[in-house]
C-alpha positions as CSV (number, residue, x, y, z in Angstrom):
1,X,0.0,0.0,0.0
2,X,1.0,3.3,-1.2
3,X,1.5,6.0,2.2
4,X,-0.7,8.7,2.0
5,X,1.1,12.3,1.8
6,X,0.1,14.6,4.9
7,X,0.0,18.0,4.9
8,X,2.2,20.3,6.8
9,X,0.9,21.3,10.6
10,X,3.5,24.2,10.3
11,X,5.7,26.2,8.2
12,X,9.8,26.1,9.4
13,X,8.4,24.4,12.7
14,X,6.9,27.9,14.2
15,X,4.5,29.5,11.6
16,X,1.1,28.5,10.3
17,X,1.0,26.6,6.9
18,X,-1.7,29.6,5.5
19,X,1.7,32.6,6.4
20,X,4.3,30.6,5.2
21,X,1.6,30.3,1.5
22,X,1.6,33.8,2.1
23,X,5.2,34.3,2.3
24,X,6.3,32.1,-0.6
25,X,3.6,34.0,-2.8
26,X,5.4,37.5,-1.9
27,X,8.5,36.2,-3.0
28,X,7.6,34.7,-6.0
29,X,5.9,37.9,-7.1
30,X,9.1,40.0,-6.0
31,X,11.4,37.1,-8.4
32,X,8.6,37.6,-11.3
33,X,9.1,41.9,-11.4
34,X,12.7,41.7,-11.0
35,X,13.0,39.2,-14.2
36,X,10.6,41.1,-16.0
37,X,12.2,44.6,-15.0
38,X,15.7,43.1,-16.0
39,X,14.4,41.7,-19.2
40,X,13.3,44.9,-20.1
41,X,16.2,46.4,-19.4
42,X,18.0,44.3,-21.3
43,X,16.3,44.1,-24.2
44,X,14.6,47.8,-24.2
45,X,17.4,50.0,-22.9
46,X,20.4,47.7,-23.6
47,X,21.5,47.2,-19.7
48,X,22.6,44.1,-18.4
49,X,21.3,44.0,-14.9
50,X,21.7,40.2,-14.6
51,X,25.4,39.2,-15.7
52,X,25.6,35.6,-15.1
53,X,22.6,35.6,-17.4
54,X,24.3,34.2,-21.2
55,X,22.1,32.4,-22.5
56,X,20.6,32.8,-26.3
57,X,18.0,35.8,-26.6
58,X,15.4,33.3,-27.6
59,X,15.5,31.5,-24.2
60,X,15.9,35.1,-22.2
61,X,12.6,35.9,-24.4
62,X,10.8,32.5,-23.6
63,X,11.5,32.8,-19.8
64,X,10.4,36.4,-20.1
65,X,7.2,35.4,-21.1
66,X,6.5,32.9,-18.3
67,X,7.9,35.4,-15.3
68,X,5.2,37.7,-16.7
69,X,2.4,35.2,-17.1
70,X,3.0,34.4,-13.4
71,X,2.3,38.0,-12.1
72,X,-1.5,37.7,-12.8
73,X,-1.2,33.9,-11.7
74,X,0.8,35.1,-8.4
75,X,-1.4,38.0,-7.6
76,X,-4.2,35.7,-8.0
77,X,-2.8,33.6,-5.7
78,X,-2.1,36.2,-2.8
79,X,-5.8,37.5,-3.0
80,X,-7.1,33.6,-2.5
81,X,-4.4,33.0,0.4
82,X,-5.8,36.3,2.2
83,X,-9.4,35.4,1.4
84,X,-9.3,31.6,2.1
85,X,-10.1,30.5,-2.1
86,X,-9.2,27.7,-2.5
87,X,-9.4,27.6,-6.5
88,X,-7.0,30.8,-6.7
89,X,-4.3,29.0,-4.8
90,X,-4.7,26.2,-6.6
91,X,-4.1,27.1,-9.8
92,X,-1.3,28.9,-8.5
93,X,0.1,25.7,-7.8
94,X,0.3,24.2,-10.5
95,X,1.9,27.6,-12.1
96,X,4.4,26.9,-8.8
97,X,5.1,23.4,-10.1
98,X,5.8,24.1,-13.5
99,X,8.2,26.5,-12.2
100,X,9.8,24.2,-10.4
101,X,9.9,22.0,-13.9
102,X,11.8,25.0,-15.6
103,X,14.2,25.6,-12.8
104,X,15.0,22.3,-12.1
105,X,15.6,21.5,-16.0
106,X,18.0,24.9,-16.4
107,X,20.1,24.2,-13.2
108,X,20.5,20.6,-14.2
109,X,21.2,21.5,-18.3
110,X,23.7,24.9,-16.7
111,X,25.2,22.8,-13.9
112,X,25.7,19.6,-14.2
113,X,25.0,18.1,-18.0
114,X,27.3,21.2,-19.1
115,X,30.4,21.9,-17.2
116,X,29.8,24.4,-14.0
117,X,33.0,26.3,-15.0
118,X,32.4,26.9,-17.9
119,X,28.9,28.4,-17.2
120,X,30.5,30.4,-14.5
121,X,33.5,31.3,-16.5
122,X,33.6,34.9,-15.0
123,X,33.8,33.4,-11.0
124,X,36.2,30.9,-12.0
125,X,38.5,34.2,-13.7
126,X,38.2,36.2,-10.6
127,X,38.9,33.0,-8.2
128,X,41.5,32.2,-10.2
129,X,43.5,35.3,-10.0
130,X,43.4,34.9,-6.6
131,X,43.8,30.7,-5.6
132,X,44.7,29.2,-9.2
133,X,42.4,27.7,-12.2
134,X,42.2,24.5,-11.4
135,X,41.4,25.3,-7.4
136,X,38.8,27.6,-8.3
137,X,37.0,25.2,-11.1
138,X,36.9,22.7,-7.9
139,X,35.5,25.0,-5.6
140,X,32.5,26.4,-8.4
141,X,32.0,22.5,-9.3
142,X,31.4,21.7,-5.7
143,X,28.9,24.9,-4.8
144,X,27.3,24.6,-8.3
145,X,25.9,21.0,-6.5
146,X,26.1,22.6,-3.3
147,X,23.1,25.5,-5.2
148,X,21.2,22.8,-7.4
149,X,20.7,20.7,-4.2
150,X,20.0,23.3,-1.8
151,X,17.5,25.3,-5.0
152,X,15.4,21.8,-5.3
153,X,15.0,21.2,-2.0
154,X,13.2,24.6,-1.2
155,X,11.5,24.7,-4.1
156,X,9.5,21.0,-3.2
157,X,9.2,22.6,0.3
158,X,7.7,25.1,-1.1
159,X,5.3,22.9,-3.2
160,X,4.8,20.9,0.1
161,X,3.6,23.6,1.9
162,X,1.3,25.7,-0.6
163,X,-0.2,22.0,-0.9
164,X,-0.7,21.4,2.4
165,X,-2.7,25.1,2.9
166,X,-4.9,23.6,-0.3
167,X,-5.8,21.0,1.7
168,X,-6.7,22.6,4.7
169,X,-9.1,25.0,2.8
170,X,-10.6,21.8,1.2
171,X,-10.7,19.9,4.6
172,X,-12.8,23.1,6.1
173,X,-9.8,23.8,8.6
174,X,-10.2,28.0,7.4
175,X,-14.1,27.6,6.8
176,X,-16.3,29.9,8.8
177,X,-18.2,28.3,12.0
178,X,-22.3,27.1,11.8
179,X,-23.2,30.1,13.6
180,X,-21.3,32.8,11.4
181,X,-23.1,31.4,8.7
182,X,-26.6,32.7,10.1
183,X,-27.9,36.1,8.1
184,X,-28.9,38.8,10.7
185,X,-27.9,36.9,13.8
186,X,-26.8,40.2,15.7
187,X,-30.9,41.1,15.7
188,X,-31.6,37.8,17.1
189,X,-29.6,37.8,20.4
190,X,-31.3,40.3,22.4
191,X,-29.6,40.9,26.2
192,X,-32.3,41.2,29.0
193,X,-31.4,42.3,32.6
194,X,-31.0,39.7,34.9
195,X,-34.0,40.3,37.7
196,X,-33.9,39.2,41.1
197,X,-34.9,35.9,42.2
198,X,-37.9,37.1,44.4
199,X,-39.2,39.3,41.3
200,X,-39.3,35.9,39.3
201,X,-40.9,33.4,41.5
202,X,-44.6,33.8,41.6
203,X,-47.1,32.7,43.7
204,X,-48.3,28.9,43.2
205,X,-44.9,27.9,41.3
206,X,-42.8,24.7,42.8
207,X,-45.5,23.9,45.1
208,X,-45.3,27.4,46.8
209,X,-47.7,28.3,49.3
210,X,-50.1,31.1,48.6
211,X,-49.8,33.8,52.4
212,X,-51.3,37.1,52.8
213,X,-49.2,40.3,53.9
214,X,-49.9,40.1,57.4
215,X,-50.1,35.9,57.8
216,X,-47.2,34.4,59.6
217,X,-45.4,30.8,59.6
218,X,-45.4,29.1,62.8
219,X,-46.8,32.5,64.5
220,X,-43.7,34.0,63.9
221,X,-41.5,36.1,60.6
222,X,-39.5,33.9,58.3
């Protein structure tokens, strides 16, 4: 028997699952803008704002088009994880998983099918002026494993935890209450002051015994 996936109880062991969606949807917004503002930049007012960026224009152009696809997407995202929708979120997850696809393909193709050094050919120059080629080619080999691992692993974390708030929104966790469900139920609960006991009691009630004002109980007041 396959085991059944459960969703996260927290987010980095102190947070709720629905802050940490909240926080990875800021962030991927904020890494959305900055691609398309450099992209612009590039390509509008000839500025290279991203220079480890060397890839063909075609592929800058393609990956251009997906950052700004996933602003809408992302925004969309942010206004169902603040208003408890679950179908915003959700499709922001699966634009969150083909990210994850892309960036997983490109560090894998950039780090580790093609040589690391030669992708970072500028930090291997300036590394090597300092330690020697062939130290520095071993040190960007090792941290360009060191990035893809540590890049994957927060990104399925990621996944994991926008998941996990989906599920809680389809579960009910974030659904409101019976009672907050009621239209006008602020007319219906009216407040009445609390009388005294003696005002409430009346004659004949629990087997009391009807007296007149001046009768007494044993000849005497009680």
């Amino acid at each position: 028997m396959i085991p059944q996936l459960k969703p996260l109880s927290s987010f980095c062991c102190s947070c709720a699952v629905s802050t940490g969606t909240s926080f990875i949807l800021v962030l991927h917004l904020a890494f959305c803008l900055g691609s398309v503002v450099a992209s612009v930049a590039h390509f509008v007012f000839h500025q290279n704002l991203d220079k480890s960026w060397s890839e063909s224009p075609e592929l800058q152009m393609l990956m251009t088009m997906f950052m700004l696809m996933g602003v809408p997407i992302t925004l969309s995202g942010l206004f169902g994880a603040w208003n408890r929708i679950e179908t915003h979120v959700r499709y922001y997850l699966f634009y969150l998983l083909a990210t994850f696809m892309v960036d997983f393909a490109l560090l894998v193709w950039k780090y580790l099918i093609k040589d690391a050094c030669v992708t970072a050919s500028q930090t291997v120059d300036h590394l090597g002026a300092l330690m020697g080629d062939a130290f520095s080619c071993g040190v960007v080999r090792i941290g360009a494993y060191l990035l893809v691992s540590v890049t994957v692993l927060l990104e399925v974390y990621a996944l994991y935890c926008v998941w996990s708030f989906c599920e809680e929104m389809r579960s009910g966790f974030h659904s409101p209450e019976l009672h907050a469900l009621i239209l006008g139920k602020e007319s219906m609960v009216v407040k009445h002051e609390q009388d005294t006991l003696k005002s409430r009691v009346r004659a004949g009630q629990y087997g009391t015994v009807t007296l007149d004002a001046g009768s007494h109980i044993f000849g005497s007041d009680h």
